[in-house]
C-alpha positions in Angstrom: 19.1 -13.7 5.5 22.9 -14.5 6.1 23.7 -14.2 2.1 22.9 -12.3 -1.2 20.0 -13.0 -2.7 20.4 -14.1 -6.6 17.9 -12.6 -9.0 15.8 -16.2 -8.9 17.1 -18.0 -5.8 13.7 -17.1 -3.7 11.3 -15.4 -5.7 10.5 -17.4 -8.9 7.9 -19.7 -7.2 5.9 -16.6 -6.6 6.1 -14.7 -10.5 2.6 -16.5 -11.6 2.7 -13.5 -14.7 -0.9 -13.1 -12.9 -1.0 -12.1 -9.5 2.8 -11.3 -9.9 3.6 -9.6 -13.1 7.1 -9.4 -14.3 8.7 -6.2 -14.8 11.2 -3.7 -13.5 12.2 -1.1 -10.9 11.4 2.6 -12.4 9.6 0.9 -14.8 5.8 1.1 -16.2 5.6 -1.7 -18.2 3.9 -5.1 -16.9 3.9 -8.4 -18.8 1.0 -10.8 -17.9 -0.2 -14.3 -18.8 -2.9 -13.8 -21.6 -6.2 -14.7 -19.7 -7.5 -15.9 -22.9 -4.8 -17.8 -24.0 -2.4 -19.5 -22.0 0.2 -20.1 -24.5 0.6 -16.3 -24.6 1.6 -13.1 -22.6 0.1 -9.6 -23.2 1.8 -6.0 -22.2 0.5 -3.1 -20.5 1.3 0.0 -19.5 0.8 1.2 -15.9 -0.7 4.4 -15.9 -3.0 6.8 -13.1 -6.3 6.3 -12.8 -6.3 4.3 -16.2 -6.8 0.5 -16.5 -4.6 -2.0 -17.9 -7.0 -3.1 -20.7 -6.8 0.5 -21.9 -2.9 0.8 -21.7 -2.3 -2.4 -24.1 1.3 -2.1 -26.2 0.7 -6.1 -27.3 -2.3 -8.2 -27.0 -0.6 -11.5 -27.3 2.7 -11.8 -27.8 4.0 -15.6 -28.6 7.7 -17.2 -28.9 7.7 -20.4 -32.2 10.3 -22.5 -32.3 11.2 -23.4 -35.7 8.0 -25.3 -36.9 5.8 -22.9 -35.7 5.0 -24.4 -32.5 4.3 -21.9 -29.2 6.9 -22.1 -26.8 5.5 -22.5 -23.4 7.0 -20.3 -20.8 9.5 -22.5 -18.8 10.7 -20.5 -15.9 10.2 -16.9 -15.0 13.0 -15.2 -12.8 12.7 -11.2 -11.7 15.3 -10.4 -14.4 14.1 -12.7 -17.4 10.9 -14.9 -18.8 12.4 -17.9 -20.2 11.1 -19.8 -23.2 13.7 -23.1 -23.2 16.7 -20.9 -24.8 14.7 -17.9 -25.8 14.0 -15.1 -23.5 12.6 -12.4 -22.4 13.8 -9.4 -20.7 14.0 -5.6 -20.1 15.9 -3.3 -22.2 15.7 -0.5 -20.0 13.0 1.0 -17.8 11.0 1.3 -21.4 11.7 -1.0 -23.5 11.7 -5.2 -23.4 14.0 -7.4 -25.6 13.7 -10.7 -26.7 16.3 -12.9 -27.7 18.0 -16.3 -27.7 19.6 -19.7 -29.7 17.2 -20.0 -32.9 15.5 -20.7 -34.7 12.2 -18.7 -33.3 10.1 -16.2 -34.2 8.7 -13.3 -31.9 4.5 -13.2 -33.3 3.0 -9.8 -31.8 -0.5 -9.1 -31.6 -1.2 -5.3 -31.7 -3.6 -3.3 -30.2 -4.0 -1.7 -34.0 -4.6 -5.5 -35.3 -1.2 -5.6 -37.0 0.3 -9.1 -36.4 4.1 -8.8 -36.5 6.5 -11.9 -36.6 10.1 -11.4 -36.4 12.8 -14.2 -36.6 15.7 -14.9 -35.2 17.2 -14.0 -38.4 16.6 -10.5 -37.3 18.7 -10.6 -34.2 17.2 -9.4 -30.9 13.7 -8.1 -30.7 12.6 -4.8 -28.6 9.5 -4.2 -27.8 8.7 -0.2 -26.6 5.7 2.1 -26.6 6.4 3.5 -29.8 6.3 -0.5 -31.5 8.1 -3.2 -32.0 11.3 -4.1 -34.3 14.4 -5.7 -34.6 17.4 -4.8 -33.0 19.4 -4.4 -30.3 22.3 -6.1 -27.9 20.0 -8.6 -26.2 23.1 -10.4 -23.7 23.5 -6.3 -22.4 20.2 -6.2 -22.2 19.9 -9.7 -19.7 23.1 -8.9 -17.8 22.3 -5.0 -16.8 18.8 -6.3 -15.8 20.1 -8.7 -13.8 22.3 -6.3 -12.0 19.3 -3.9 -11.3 17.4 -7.2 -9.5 20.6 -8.4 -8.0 21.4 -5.0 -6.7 17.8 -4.5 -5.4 18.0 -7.9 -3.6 21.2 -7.2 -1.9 19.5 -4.8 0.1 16.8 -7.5 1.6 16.3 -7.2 5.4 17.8 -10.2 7.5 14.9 -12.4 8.9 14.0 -15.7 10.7 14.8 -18.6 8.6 11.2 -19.4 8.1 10.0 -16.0 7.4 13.0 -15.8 4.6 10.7 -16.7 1.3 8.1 -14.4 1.7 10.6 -11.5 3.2 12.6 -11.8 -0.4 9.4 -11.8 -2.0 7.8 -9.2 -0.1 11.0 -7.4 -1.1 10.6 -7.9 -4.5 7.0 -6.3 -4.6 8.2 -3.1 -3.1 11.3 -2.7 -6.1 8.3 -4.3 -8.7 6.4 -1.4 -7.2 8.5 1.3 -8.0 7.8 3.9 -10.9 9.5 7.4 -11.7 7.2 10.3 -11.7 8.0 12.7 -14.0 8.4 16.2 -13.0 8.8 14.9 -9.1 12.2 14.1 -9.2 11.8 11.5 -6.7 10.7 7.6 -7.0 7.6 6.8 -5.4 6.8 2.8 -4.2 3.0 3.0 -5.6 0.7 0.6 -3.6 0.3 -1.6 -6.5 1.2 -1.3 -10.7 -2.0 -3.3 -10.8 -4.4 0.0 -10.6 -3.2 2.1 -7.6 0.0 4.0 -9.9 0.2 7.0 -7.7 1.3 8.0 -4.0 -1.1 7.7 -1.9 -0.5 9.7 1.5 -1.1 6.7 3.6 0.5 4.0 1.8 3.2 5.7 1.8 3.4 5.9 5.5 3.2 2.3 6.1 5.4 1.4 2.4 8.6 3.9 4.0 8.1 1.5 7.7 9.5 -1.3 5.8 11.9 0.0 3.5 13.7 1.4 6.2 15.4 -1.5 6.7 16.9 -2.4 3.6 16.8 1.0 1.2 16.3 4.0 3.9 16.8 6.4 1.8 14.1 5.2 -0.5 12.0 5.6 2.5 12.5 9.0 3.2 11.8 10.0 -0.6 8.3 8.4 0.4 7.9 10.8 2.7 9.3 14.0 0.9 6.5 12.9 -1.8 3.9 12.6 0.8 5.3 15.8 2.9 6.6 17.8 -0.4 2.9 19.5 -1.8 0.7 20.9 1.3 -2.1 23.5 1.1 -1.7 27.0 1.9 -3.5 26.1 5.2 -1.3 23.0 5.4 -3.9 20.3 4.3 -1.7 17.1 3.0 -3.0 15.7 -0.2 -4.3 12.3 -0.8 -2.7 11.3 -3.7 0.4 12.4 -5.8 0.9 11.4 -9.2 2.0 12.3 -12.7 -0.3 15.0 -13.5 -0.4 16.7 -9.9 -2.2 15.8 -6.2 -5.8 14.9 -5.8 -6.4 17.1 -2.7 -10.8 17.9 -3.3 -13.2 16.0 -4.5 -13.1 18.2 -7.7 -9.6 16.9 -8.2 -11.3 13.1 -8.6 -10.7 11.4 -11.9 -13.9 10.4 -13.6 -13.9 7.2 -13.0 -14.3 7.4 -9.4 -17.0 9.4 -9.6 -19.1 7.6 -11.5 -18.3 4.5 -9.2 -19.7 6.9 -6.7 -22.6 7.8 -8.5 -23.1 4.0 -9.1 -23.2 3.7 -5.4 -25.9 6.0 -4.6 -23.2 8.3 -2.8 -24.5 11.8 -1.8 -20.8 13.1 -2.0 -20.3 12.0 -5.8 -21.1 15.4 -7.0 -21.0 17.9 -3.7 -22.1 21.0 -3.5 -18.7 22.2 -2.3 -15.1 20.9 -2.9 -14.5 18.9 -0.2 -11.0 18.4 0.7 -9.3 15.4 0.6 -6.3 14.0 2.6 -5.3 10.6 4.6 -5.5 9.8 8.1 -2.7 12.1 10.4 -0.2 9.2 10.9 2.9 11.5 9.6 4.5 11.5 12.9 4.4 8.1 13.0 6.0 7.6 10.0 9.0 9.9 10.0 9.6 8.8 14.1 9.9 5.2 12.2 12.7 7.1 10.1 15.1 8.1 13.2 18.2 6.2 13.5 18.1 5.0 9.8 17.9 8.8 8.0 21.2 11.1 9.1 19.7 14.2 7.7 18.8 16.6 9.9 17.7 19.3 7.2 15.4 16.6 6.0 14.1 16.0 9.8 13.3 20.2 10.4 11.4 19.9 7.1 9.4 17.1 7.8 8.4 17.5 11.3 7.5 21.2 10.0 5.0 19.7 7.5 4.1 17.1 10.4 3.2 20.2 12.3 1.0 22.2 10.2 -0.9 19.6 8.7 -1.9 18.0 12.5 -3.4 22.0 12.8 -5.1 21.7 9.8 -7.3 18.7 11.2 -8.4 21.2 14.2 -8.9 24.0 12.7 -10.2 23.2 9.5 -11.8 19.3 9.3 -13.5 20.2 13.0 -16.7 20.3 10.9 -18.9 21.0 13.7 -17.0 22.8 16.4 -16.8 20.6 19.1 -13.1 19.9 19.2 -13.0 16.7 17.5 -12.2 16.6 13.9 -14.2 14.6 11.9 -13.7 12.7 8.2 -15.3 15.2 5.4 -15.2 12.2 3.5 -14.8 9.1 2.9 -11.7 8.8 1.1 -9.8 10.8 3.7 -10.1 7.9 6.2 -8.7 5.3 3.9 -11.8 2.9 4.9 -13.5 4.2 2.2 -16.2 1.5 2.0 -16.4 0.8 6.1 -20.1 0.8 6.9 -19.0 3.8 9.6 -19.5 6.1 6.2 -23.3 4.4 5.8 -24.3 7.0 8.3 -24.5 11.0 7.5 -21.0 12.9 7.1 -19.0 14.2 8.1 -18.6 11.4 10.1 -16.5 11.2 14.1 -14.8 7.9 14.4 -12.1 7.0 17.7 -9.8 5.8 15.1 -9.2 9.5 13.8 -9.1 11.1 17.7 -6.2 7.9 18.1 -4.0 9.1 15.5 -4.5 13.0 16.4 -3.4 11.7 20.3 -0.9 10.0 19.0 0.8 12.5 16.4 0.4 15.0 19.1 2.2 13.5 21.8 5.2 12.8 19.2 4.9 16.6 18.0 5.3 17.2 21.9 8.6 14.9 21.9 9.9 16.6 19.4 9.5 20.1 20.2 10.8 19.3 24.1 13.8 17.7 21.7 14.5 20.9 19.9 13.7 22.9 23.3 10.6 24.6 21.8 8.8 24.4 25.5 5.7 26.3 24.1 4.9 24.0 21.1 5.6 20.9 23.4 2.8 22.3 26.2 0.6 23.2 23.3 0.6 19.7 21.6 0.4 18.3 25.0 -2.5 19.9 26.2 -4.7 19.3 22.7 -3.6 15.7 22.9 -5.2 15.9 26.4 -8.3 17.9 25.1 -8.6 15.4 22.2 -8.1 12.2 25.0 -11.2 13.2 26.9 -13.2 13.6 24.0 -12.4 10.3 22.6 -13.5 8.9 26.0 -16.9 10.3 25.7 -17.1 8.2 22.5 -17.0 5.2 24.7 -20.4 3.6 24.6 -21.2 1.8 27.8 -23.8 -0.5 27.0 -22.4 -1.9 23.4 -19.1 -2.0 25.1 -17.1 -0.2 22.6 -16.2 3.5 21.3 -19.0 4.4 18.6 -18.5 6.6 15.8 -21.0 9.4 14.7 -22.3 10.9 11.6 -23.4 14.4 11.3 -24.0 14.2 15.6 -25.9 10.9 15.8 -24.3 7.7 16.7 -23.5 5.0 13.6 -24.6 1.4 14.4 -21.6 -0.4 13.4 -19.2 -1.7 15.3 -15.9 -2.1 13.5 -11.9 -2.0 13.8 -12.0 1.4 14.0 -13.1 0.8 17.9 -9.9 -1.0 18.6 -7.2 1.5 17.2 -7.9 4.0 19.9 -5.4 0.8 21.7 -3.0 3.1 19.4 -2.8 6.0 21.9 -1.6 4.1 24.4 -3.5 6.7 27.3 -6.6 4.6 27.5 -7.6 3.9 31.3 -7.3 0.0 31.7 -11.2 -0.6 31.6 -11.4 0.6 28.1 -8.6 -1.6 27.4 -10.4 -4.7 29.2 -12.9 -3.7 26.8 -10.8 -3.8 23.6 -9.2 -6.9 24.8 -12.8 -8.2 25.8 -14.1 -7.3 21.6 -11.1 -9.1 20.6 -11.7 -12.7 22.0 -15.4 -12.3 21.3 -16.3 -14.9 18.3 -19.4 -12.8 17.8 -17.5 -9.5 17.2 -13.8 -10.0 16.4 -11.8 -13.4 17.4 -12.2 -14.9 13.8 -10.5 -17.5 12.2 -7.8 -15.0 10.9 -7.2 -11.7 12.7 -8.4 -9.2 12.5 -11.8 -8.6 10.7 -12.7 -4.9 10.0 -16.3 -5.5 10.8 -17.2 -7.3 14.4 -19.3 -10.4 12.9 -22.5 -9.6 14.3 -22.7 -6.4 12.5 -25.3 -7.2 9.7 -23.0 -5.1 7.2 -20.2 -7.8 7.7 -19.0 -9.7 5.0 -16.1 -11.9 4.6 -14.8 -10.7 1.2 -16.3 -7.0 0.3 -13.4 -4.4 1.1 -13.3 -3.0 4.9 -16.6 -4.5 5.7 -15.0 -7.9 7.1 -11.9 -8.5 5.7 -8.5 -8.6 7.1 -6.0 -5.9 6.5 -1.9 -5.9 7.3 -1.8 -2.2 8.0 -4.9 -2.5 10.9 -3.1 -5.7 12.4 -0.1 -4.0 12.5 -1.4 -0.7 13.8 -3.8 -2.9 16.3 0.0 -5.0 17.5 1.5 -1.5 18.4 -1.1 -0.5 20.6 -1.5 -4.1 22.2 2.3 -3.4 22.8 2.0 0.1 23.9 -1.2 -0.8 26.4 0.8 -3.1 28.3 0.1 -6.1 26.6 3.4 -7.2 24.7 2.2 -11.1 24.6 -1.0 -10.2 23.0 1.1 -8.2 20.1 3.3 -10.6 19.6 1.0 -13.0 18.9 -0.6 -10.8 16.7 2.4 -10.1 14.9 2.8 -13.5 14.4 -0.6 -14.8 13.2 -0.2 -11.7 10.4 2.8 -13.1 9.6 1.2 -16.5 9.1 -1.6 -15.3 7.2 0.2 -13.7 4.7 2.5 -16.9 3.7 -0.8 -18.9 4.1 -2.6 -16.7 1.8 0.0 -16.8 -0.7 1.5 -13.6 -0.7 1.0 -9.8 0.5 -2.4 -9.5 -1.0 -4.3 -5.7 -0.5 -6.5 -7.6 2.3 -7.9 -11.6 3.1 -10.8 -13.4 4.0 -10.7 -13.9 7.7 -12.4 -16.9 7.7 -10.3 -19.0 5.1 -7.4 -16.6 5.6 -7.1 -16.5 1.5 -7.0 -13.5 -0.7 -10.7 -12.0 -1.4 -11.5 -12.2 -4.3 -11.6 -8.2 -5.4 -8.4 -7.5 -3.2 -5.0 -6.6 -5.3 -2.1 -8.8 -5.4 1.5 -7.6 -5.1 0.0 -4.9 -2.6 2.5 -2.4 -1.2 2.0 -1.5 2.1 1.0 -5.6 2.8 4.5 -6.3 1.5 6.1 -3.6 3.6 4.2 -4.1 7.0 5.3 -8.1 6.2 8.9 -7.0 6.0 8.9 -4.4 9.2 6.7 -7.1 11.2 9.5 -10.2 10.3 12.8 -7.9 11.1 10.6 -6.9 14.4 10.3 -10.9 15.1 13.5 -11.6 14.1 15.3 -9.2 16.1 
């Protein structure tokens, strides 16, 4: 984009108050549509691991005009919900104030079954955690959250004239997306305020790749967060959040394990902490950070962390010995509910041995950069060990490489048999046989690019998460290796057709059905690493 954004200019169209709530950078409040009653809006709280029906501050909240009459909501703008000339907007990261030409009255709702109504009479209103009352300089109020929209905007990445809409908006999500976690010290860009209020080790990966280009150094507190709490051994956690890491299975809220228990899991309640991390695509990530980060302190750190975590996965998730590490569990792979974890764990799957090839070889680039000649031949040579090893996964006859769960092959043939493209090592005829997958309507040349699940695969469904559906973080991982394996046509055409489905499906949903191309039904709207990848795949196109 040639210009600064205003506040409304682009992403108005998009703030539904449903899929798209309103509310603030650094902030945990979310105002919604009532689902019950459209004349109304309700308040939550975004909190870890609770949901928003249990972090209510206001049930309904409605704006009269001066016979009692509901105002309908006219316009909504990132910095204000307008009702004709009343309107609503933040008063600070905690607090909302309403305000306007009278005569209205504010009617609140409570959670306690207090109804409050305050009139214009009483000046502004504020709305906060500990209630809601009278008071306040409302016109402050609109212009300083203006400036914090206007000021986020400003920073929006330059793109293709057609790609400009869903950039801004796709822009927005990422600032809608942050929160403060307290004690950290740092802002994390949590993959969504609609139930995922943490950092997650992978999102972050993929959420620092776009913000690179408008807010780098927003991007590299991703990765501090994501680098900043390792095991003694060097483990990287899953999650950070308010109240610590999730790094075992005994560090799993409740809630997730009785989904897990719901599910028939045999890991719900292990007989052994089992640890818990994300896929090993740190070197990716900070590599994606050079040339937009001028911190070489931060760079030693990082690649450090980098370092002793990508040991970690050999000497301590190696589960069986044979020099490939496998998942422990589920949640470690990010695929959580890919029919690849149907089989017996701990599970071997040619999408983990890609990423260990990968992060290898750029550990090997690094310490040749630094002169360290030892630690470049020793990541070298594992990235070699680990290469042959992921060609033995290659199953000739099904024509693709095969996971395995506790040693036996899994009967499932899914994405994760295309991201070994990733290494960009693989001898051409298991390329040809990537490429041949990929224009197969039986396994993967849907409608909409790319399923996760090859459509013959009895497990595949359009709509039920990583068993069909199309994700932005596989396409763009799947366009990289296309690019990397010689095949910079194919990527680009893949980059494209993501780029597509995302404006066609309305926005930078958590993952689509690749048939329609619209958001499943389950998947999370506002999604952060879908509004990231959008971003980093239109500057890449636009360049």
């Amino acid at each position: 984009m040639s210009e600064v954004l205003s506040a409304g200019e682009w992403v108005s169209p998009f703030l539904d108050l449903v899929s798209a709530p309103f509310t603030l950078p650094g902030s945990r409040i979310l105002v919604f549509r009532d689902r019950e009653a459209p004349d109304a809006l309700t308040v939550r709280l975004a909190e870890y691991e609770r949901d928003l029906d249990d972090c209510v501050l206001v049930r309904t909240l409605r704006v009269l005009d001066g016979e009692g009459r509901a105002l309908p909501v006219s316009s909504v703008r990132p910095d204000r919900i307008e009702f004709g000339d009343v309107t609503l907007t933040f008063d600070g990261p905690s607090a909302l104030s309403v305000g306007g030409v009278g005569p209205w009255t504010l009617e609140a709702d409570l959670p306690s079954g207090d109804v409050l109504r305050l009139s214009s009479v009483d000046g502004a209103v504020r709305i906060a955690a500990d209630g809601v009352s009278g008071g306040g300089a409302h016109d402050d109020a609109l212009a300083a959250t203006a400036r914090i929209w206007d000021d986020w905007f400003a920073r929006t990445p330059a793109v293709r004239a057609d790609l400009a809409d869903m950039t801004a908006f796709c822009w927005w999500v990422l600032g809608a997306n942050i929160v403060s976690l307290p004690g950290r010290g740092a802002r994390a860009v949590v993959p969504s305020k609609i139930g995922y209020v943490g950092l997650w080790q992978w999102d972050a990966y993929f959420i620092a790749s776009g913000l690179r280009h408008g807010d780098p150094d927003l991007a590299r507190e991703q990765l501090e967060l994501a680098f900043g709490f390792p095991g003694a051994d060097g483990q990287l956690p899953d999650v950070v959040h308010d109240e610590g890491i999730l790094a075992s299975s005994d560090d799993l809220p409740p809630g997730d394990r009785e989904n897990l228990r719901r599910a028939g899991s045999a890991i719900a309640d292990p007989t052994a902490p089992i640890p818990l991390t994300k896929p090993p695509l740190a070197a990716w990530a900070l590599r994606r950070l050079e040339g937009y980060v001028d911190d070489p302190a931060f760079f030693d750190s990082a690649w450090e962390a980098v370092a002793r975590s990508q040991d970690w996965w050999f000497e301590r998730s190696d589960l069986d010995g044979d020099g490939m590490p496998e998942y422990g569990h589920p949640y470690s792979s990010g695929l959580d509910d890919s029919p690849v974890f149907d089989a017996e764990l701990p599970v071997a799957s040619p999408d983990l041995a890609a990423y260990l090839i990968l992060q290898d070889d750029l550990l090997a680039a690094r310490a040749h950069a630094v002169g360290d000649t030892a630690a470049a031949a020793r990541h070298t040579s594992r990235a070699s060990r680990t290469l042959a090893l992921l060609e033995a996964m290659w199953d000739e006859e099904a024509g693709y490489f095969r996971s395995s769960g506790d040693g036996s092959p899994v009967d499932a043939e899914t994405a994760v048999s295309l991201l070994p493209l990733l290494t960009g090592r693989l001898p051409g005829r298991y390329v040809a046989g990537i490429l041949a997958a990929l224009d197969d309507p039986d396994r993967f040349a849907t409608t909409w690019s790319v399923p996760t699940v090859a459509r013959h695969e009895p497990s595949y469904s359009d709509e039920r998460m990583w068993r069909g559906p199309v994700w932005v973080n596989v396409n763009a991982l799947l366009a990289e290796g296309l690019a990397v394996s010689g095949h910079a046509d194919r990527s680009r055409a893949l980059v494209e057709e993501t780029l597509r489905l995302v404006m066609h499906g309305g926005g930078p949903h958590e993952y689509f059905n690749p048939s329609t191309g619209a958001k499943a039904p389950r998947a999370t709207t506002a999604f952060g690493w879908s509004a990231a990848l959008f971003v980093d795949l239109a500057v890449q196109v636009s360049a």
